[in-house]
FIVOKOL-479151 format. One record per residue (C-alpha): residue in one letter; x negated, y, z. Coordinates in steps of 0.1 Angstrom, whole numbers, plus 5000, padded with zeros to 4 digits. Layout:
<rs>
AXYZ;...
</rs>
This chain:
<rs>
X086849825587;X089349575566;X090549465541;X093549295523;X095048965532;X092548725508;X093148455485;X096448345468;X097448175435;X098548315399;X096848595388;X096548655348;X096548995329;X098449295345;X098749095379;X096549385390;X098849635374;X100949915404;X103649745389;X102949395398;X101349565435;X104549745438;X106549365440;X104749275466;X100949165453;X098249185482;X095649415473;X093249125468;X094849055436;X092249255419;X089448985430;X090448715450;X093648615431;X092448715395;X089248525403;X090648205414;X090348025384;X086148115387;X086647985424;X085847595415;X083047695391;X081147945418;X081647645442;X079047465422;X076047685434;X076247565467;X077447225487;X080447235499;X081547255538;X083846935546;X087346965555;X086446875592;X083447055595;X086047365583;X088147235611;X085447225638;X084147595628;X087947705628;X088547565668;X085647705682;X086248065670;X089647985689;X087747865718;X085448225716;X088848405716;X089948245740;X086848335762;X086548655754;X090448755755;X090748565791;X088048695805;X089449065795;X093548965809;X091748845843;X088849105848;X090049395831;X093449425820;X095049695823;X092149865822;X091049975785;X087949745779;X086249455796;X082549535809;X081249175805;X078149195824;X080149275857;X083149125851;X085449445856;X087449705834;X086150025821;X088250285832;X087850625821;X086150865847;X084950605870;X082050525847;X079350705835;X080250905809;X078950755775;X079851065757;X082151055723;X082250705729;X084850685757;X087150945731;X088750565728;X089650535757;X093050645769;X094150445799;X096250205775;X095349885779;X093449985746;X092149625743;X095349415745;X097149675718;X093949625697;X094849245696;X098649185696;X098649075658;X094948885662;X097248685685;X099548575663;X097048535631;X095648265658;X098848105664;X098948205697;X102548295693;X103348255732;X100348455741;X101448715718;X105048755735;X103748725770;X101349075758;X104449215736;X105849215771;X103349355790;X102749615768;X105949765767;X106049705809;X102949865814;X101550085790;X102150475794;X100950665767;X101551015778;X098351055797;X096751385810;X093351305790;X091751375754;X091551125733;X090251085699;X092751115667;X090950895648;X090350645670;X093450655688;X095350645651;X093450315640;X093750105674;X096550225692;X099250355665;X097650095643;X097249835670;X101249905677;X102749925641;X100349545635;X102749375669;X105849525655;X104949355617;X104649085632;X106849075658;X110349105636;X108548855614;X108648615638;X111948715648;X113248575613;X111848315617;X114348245646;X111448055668;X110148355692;X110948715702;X114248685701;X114648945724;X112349195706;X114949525697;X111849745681;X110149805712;X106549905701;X107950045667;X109650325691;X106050325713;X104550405678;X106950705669;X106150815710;X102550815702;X102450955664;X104651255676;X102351305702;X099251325676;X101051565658;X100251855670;X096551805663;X097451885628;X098352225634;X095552395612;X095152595580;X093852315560;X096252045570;X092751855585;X093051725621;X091751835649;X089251565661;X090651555697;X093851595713;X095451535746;X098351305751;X099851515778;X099151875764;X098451865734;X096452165722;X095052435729;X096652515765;X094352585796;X095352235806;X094352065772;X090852075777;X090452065739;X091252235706;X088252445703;X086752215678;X085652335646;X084551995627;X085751655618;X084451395601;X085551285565;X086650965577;X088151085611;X090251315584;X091051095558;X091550755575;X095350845591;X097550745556;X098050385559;X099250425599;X100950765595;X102650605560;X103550305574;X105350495607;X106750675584;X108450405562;X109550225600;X111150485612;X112750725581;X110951015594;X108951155567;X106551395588;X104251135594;X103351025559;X103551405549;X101051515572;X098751255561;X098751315528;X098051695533;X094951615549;X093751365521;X094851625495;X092151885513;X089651645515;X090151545479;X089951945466;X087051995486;X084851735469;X081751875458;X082851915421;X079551825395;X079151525417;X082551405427;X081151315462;X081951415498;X079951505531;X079951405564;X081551655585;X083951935577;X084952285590;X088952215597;X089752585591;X087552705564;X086952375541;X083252405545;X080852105545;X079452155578;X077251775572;X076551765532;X074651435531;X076851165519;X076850765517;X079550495521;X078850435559;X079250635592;X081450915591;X082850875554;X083350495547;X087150445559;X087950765539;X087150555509;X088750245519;X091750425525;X092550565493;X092350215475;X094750045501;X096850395501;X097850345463;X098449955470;X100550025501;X102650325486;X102050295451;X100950655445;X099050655412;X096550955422;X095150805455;X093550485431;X092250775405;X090750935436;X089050615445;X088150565407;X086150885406;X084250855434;X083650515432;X081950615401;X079950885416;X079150595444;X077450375421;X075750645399;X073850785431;X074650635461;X074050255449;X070550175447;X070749785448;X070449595469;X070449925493;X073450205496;X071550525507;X072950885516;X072051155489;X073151535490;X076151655478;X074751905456;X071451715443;X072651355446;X069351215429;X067851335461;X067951125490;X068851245520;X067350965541;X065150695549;X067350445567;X071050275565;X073350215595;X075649875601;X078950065592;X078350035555;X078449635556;X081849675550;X082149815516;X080749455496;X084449395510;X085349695490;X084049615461;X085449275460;X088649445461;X087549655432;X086449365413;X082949485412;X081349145425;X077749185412;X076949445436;X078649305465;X077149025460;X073849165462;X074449425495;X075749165517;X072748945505;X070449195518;X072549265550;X072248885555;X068548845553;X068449135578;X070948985605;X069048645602;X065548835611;X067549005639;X070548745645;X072849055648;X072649355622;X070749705640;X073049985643;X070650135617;X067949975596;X064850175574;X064850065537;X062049865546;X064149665569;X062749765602;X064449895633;X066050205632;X068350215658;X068349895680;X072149845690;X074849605680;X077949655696;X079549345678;X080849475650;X083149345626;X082249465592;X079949195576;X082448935588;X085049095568;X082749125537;X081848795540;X085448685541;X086248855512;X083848715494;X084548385501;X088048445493;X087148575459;X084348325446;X084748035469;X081547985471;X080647735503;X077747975507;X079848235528;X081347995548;X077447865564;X077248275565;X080548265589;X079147975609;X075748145615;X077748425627;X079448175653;X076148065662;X074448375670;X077448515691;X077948215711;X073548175715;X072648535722;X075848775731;X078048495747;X078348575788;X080148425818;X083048715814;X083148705775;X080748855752;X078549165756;X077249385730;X073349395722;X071249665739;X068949605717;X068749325687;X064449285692;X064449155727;X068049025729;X069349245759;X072749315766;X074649615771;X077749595794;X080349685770;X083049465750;X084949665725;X088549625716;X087549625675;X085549255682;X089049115697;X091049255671;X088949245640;X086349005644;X087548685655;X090648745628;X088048775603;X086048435613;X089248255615;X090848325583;X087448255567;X087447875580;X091247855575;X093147645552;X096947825543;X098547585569;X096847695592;X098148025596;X101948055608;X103248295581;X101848415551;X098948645548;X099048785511;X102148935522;X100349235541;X097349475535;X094949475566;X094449825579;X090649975589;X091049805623;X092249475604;X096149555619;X098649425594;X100949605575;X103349465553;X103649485514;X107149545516;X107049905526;X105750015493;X109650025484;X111350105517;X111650485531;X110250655500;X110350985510;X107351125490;X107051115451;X104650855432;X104151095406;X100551185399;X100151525410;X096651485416;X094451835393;X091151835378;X090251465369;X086551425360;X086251275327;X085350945332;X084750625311;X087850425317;X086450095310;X085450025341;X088850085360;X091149925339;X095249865354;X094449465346;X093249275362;X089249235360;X088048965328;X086848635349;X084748595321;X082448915319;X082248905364;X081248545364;X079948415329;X080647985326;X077147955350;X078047715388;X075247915395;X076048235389;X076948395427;X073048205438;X071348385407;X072148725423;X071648605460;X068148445451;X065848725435;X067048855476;X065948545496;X062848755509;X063649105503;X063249155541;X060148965554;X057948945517;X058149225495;X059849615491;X062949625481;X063149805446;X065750075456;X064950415470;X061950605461;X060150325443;X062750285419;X063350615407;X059350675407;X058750385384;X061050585360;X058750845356;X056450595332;X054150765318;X055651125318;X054951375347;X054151235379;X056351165403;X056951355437;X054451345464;X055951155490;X055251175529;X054150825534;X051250875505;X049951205521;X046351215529;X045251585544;X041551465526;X042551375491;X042351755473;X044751665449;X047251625478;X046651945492;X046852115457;X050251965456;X051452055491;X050552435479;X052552405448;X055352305470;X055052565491;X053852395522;X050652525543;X047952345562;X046752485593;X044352355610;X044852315650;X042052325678;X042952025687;X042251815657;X045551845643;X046852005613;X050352195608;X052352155580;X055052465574;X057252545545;X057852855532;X060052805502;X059653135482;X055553045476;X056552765455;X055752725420;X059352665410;X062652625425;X061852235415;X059152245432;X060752365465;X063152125463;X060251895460;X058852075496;X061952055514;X062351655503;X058351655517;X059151775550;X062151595554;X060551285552;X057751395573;X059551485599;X061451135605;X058150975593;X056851165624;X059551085645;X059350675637;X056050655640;X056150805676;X058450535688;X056050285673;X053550385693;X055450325726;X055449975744;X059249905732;X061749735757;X061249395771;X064049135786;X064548985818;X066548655811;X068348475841;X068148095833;X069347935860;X072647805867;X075447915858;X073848205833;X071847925813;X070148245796;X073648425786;X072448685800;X069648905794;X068749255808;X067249555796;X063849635811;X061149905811;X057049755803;X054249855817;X051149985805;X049049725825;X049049395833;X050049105811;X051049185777;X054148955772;X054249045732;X050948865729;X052448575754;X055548455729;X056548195757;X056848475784;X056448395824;X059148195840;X059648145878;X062148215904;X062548545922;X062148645958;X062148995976;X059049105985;X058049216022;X057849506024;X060249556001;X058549835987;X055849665980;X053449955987;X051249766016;X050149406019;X052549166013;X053648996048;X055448686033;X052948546007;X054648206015;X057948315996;X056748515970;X053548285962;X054648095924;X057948365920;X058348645905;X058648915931;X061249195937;X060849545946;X062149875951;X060850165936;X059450425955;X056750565979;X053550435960;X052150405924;X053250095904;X050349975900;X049549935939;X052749735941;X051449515909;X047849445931;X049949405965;X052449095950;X049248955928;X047248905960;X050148735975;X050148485947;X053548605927;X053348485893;X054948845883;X056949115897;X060249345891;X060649675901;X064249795907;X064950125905;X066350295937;X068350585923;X071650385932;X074150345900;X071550445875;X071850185847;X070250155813;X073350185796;X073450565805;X069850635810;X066750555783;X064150315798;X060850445807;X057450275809;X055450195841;X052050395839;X049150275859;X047550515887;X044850665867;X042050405873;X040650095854;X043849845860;X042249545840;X042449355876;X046049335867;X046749045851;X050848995859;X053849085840;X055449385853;X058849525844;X061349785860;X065149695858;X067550035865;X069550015894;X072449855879;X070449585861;X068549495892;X071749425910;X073149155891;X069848935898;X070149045934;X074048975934;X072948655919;X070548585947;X073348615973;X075848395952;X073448155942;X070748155966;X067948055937;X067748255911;X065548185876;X064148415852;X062448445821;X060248745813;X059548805776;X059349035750;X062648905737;X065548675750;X064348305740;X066848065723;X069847985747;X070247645739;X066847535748;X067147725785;X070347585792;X068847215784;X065547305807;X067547405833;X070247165833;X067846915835;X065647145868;X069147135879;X069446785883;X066246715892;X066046935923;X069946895930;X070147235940;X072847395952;X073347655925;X076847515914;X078847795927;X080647985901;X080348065866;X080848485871;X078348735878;X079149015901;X077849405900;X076149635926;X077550015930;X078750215899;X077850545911;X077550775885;X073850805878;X071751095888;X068551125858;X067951495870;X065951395897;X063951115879;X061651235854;X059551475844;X059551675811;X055951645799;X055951955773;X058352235759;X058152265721;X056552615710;X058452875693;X058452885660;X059553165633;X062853095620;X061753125586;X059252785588;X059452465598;X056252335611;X055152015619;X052251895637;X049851655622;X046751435631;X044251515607;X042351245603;X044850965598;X048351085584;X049650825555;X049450445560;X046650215566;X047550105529;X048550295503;X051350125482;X051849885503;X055149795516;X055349875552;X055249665577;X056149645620;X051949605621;X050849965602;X050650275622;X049750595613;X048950855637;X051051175632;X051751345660;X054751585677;X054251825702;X056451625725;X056551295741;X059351065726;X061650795747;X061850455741;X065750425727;X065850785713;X068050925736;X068351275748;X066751325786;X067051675813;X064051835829;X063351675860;X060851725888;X057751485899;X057451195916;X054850985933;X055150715910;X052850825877;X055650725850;X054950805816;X058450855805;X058751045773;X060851265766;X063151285734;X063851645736;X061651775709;X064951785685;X063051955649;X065452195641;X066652195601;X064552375577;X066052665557;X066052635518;X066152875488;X069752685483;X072152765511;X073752455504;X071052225517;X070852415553;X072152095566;X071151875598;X068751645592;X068551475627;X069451115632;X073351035625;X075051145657;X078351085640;X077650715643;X079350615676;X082650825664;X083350615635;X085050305648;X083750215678;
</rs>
């Protein structure tokens, strides 16, 4: 997600007007260039960074570029993305298949398109013509294979139209690219003709996949039977498709585009001006009618702000008006932005947040609307420095949701718009403990690799294309000063993917009318969304400490206290009229005034054999049709209630961290526990040692080289005897703790969910060594290390420990033994074969059949709401309702399997609750966890 080109002088009343955007004002003019006279004021609240310490922060995120860029031209290119772990490219089909992820890849070099015009924001105007040259050598973009619209619009057409900006800019300039005669403006029209035909539907909406060969729809396609799209996968296409457009004097583009944001825009849900998730591209139906500002909707709204600044069209900014007022009505809950329903949007729709929506304080900035921005990105920032790196998702307590980070961009971008619009110091020590934490915990041999999972630190071998081309532009720009940057940067809007576009198009090629056209206007108070631009005076009153009185009432909102949003909030409201809503967390199956509730509701208790109790809805024995709202809102939260607790009762991942040279603790797997042996959460330091294989390797019968493995950690295979047999084998041979490596060859954790390592059924106290299982893949970079670099170091822990303190220990180990580990700087990988889970695992339980009238869900009946009531949650409470089905550790989907010898207690994730009906039709919506998430600018 982007922004405009920040900062910039003048400003006064009306330089926000489409008038003064028209001539050629960046988009920031409504914040960063109104606001500039605030700037020196805001400045006060916090000390400012020195001119060289700017400097220093601005070289090293060239250096990082450099690193990661380098590593992808020498390993990778011209393959689409750089795995980092294994030093190689992605290619498409000879990978696992990651699902809707790899929609982004098209065998196009998708990386160096993604980071043509990064190049030249860096200076790096050589580099740039070398890739200009190697694009238009190499790169084929008629492809037999589906690819995703969206994604394929915002980095590749986008990616293309950025290197042509910027290419015939710097072929005025007379320095470079003299040679350039439109070359990836004519790739551009190639590729947006080709995406055409997705388009070819009764509403206008695209389809969400298309093939760059085919097409759609024909045998060969392999797509086009798609019913649903995303909002944003819809409604993020006008700046590209405009821009092509305007290029080129072919007006199909831009038309297209706009059909498809007019559909969207009539099929807003009408009392609350909002949008959903995913939509039927035929009918018009909300297929998803949650709605929030992140995955799945949030370029949608970014693009109808930048649309009216890029083509001047006065409807797309009243568009962005009226929902931006519905946003803040419902949506808003500050600090937090939480998804409501479409049709009741007082009712939440959920109990967690994901990363995406860390763009919109960015947003608002370019609205004007600091307050708010101010506070959201506080919050995001008080998560990211509990986690270093923001979790894909996050519960409104702040705990794990979802454990990812696959570096992305958006809270860099806020963060640089913010700075560019109060200049407040504060953002810039933001920026630099963003530089910290990449280069510390995600910074590898072969670039950077994305986070597995933010609690223990591991990596995941992946390197998108976005975190060359959005990130490191982002960091720069925040540290640089106006001569640093070879042309000017207020003369272009910044696209979703951060590809620039310049101003100048808003007059060139008109081929559509700026008239408002646009029907059916809510009424709304126009104060708020003046045409000048915002008073200086009422956003940031004559107080240096204005921007750190909204940060600090936020300082602890993460580790100390609830935040006031959500439920809590709108409870407190009540005062001292009718009581609020039960809630799910409160429920206690003993309290009678509970159950009384729960019957008004229309939910039932039955009480299992077991000791359980089942909770079902039936919707028509409510009191009231409030009341069954009230039920359904019960159950909802129940059910994820359910489903989090579950995972808190598993052991969750721990990390293996290579320390020795040259990996000086860059580089951290993903490993399974075990449910005996030491407990490395309770041992914060973890056990360090050296590895050695194990003989037999195995590790099923006495050890027969206790000399080797005596002190080290010890390696084995899986296979042929209970874990815990191998765990008393390498403990009597005096390892200090042992791996296990899985032997199902290419099976990785990237593609499979980890599993914990049961014991064999008796008393296992005797084990007192760490014990963790690597996947196949994993356990072949330590081994790959062991033949490269003969000694091999790791660290076992709960979580990966602080870089900088391993690579001193080892350095100084290093030259104390003088060993000879001073090889080479670049880990290698074992076999890629795709991965085989069928014949791992075994499916514990299948769920039992319910009617389709009820929902049920199972419950202990003994403990069911938290160890405290009104207290605010914390990583430490459990509660102890149950499923009828075992869950995984990461939450991802598992098949049936068959038995092995090994007593694994892998859990399965397959018990997907299916959505309850309702009395309203309109809320027969899925209320599973946000698969959309990886589609939305990955």
């Amino acid at each position: 997600m982007s922004g405009a080109g920040g900062g910039g002088e003048g400003g006064g009343p009306g330089c926000g007007s489409p008038a003064a955007w028209r001539a050629g004002w960046s988009l920031v003019a409504t914040a960063a260039l109104c606001l500039v006279s605030s700037a020196s004021v805001l400045a006060a609240g916090a000390a400012p960074m020195s001119k060289e310490e700017k400097q220093r922060l601005g070289n090293q995120v060239l250096e990082m570029f450099d690193h990661a860029y380098g590593n992808y031209m020498e390993h990778a290119y011209p393959a689409d993305e750089l795995m980092p772990l294994t030093c190689r490219g992605r290619v498409r089909g000879q990978e696992p298949s990651r699902g809707d992820v790899d929609d982004a890849l098209g065998k196009f070099s998708l990386t160096l398109i993604d980071t043509l015009d990064t190049l030249v924001v860096l200076n790096k105007t050589k580099e740039f013509e070398e890739a200009v040259r190697k694009v238009v050598r190499d790169v084929h973009l008629d492809n037999d294979i589906v690819v995703s619209v969206f994604e394929t619009n915002i980095r590749v057409l986008g990616g293309l139209l950025g290197g042509h900006s910027v290419a015939i800019m710097l072929k005025e300039k007379g320095e470079h690219m003299q040679w350039y005669n439109d070359e990836l403006l004519q790739m551009a029209k190639q590729l947006g003709y080709k995406l055409l035909p997705a388009f070819n539907t009764t509403s206008g909406l695209p389809y969400p996949r298309i093939n760059l060969k085919f097409g759609m729809r024909k045998p060969e396609a392999r797509t086009g039977t798609e019913t649903d799209t995303c909002t944003a996968c819809a409604g993020t296409l006008i700046l590209e498709f405009a821009a092509l457009s305007r290029f080129t004097g072919t007006s199909i583009f831009e038309e297209y585009a706009r059909k498809a944001l007019d559909f969207l825009w009539e099929k807003r849900q009408r009392s609350s001006n909002l949008v959903g998730v995913t939509i039927n591209i035929h009918t018009g139906d909300w297929v998803r009618k949650d709605s929030g500002v992140g995955a799945g909707i949030d370029s949608y709204y970014e693009y109808l702000l930048k649309a009216y600044v890029l083509l001047g069209d006065d409807s797309f900014l009243e568009r962005f008006n009226t929902h931006y007022d519905a946003i803040m009505r419902y949506i808003s809950q500050p600090p937090l932005l939480l998804d409501v329903h479409i049709h009741k949007p007082m009712l939440n729709a959920r109990t967690w947040m994901d990363s995406l929506l860390a763009f919109f304080p960015g947003l608002q900035v370019l609205k004007g609307d600091i307050r708010p921005a101010i506070e959201t990105h506080e919050m995001l920032y008080q998560v990211i420095k509990k986690h270093n790196f923001l979790p894909e998702a996050f519960t409104t307590d702040f705990r794990v949701h979802w454990a990812q980070h696959p570096l992305r961009p958006e809270f860099a971008e806020s963060t640089y718009f913010l700075y560019k619009a109060t200049g407040d110091p504060y953002y810039l020590e933001v920026g630099k403990t963003l530089i910290e934490n990449l280069n510390k915990y995600a910074r590898v041999p072969c670039g950077f690799a994305a986070m597995k999972d933010v609690r223990t630190g591991s990596h995941e071998d992946r390197m998108d294309s976005f975190f060359l081309a959005e990130m490191f532009k982002y960091l720069y720009l925040l540290f640089a000063d106006k001569e640093d940057i070879i042309f000017d940067i207020e003369d272009y809007i910044f696209t979703t993917e951060a590809h620039l576009l310049p101003l100048w198009l808003s007059t060139t090629n008109q081929t559509v009318s700026k008239k408002n056209t646009t029907p059916e206007y809510t009424e709304l108070d126009d104060s708020n969304f003046d045409w000048t631009c915002p008073n200086t005076q009422i956003l940031f009153p004559n107080d240096p400490m204005y921007a750190q009185s909204i940060r600090e009432p936020l300082k602890n909102v993460v580790d100390k206290s609830c935040p006031r949003g959500v439920a809590r909030a709108r409870e407190e409201s009540f005062g001292s009229g009718p009581k609020p809503p039960l809630r799910a967390r409160d429920f206690m199956a003993s309290n009678p005034e509970h159950l009384e509730i729960l019957k008004k509701m229309g939910v039932s208790l039955i009480h299992l054999k077991d000791g359980r109790v089942q909770l079902v809805q039936h919707a028509i024995q409510a009191a009231s049709s409030l009341d069954a709202e009230d039920g359904l809102r019960f159950m909802q939260e129940m059910i994820e209630l359910s489903s989090q607790q579950q995972k808190e009762q598993q052991l969750p991942p721990r990390a293996v961290q290579i320390v020795s040279h040259p990996f000086f603790g860059r580089v951290v797997l993903t490993a399974g526990p075990a449910q005996f042996g030491m407990d490395l959460s309770k041992h914060k330091s973890g056990t360090r040692g050296f590895v050695a294989s194990s003989k037999p390797y195995n590790g099923c019968s006495e050890i027969t080289n206790p000399e080797v493995v005596m002190g080290k950690i010890a390696l084995m295979q899986r296979g042929q005897c209970m874990f815990a047999e191998k765990a008393r084998n390498i403990q009597k041979a005096g390892a200090i703790g042992g791996i296990v490596i899985d032997d199902n060859e290419g099976s990785s954790s990237d593609t499979a969910p980890l599993f914990q390592m049961a014991g064999d059924g008796k008393n296992t106290d005797d084990i007192t060594i760490p014990m963790l299982f690597l996947f196949n893949k994993e356990g072949n970079i330590i081994l790959d290390a062991i033949k490269e670099y003969e000694e091999v170091e790791v660290l076992l822990s709960d979580k990966a420990k602080d870089r900088d303190l391993e690579v001193e220990n080892v350095e100084q180990k290093s030259s104390e033994n003088d060993s000879e580990n001073q090889k080479s700087e670049k880990t290698t990988a074992g076999s890629q074969d795709p991965i085989s889970i069928s014949e791992e695992f075994v499916e514990e339980s299948s769920p039992v059949s319910q009617p389709a009238s009820v929902s049920p869900i199972d419950v202990d009946s003994a403990h069911i709401s938290s160890s405290k009531e009104d207290s605010c949650p914390t990583e430490n409470q459990e509660t102890t309702i149950h499923d009828s089905e075992w869950t995984e550790l990461d939450n991802q989907p598992q098949e049936q399997s068959k038995t092995e010898e090994e007593s694994s207690s892998r859990t399965g994730w397959d018990n997907k609750v299916q959505p309850m009906e309702s009395i309203l039709a309109d809320w027969n919506e899925d209320i599973e966890a946000f698969e959309m998430m990886e589609k939305d600018e990955l």
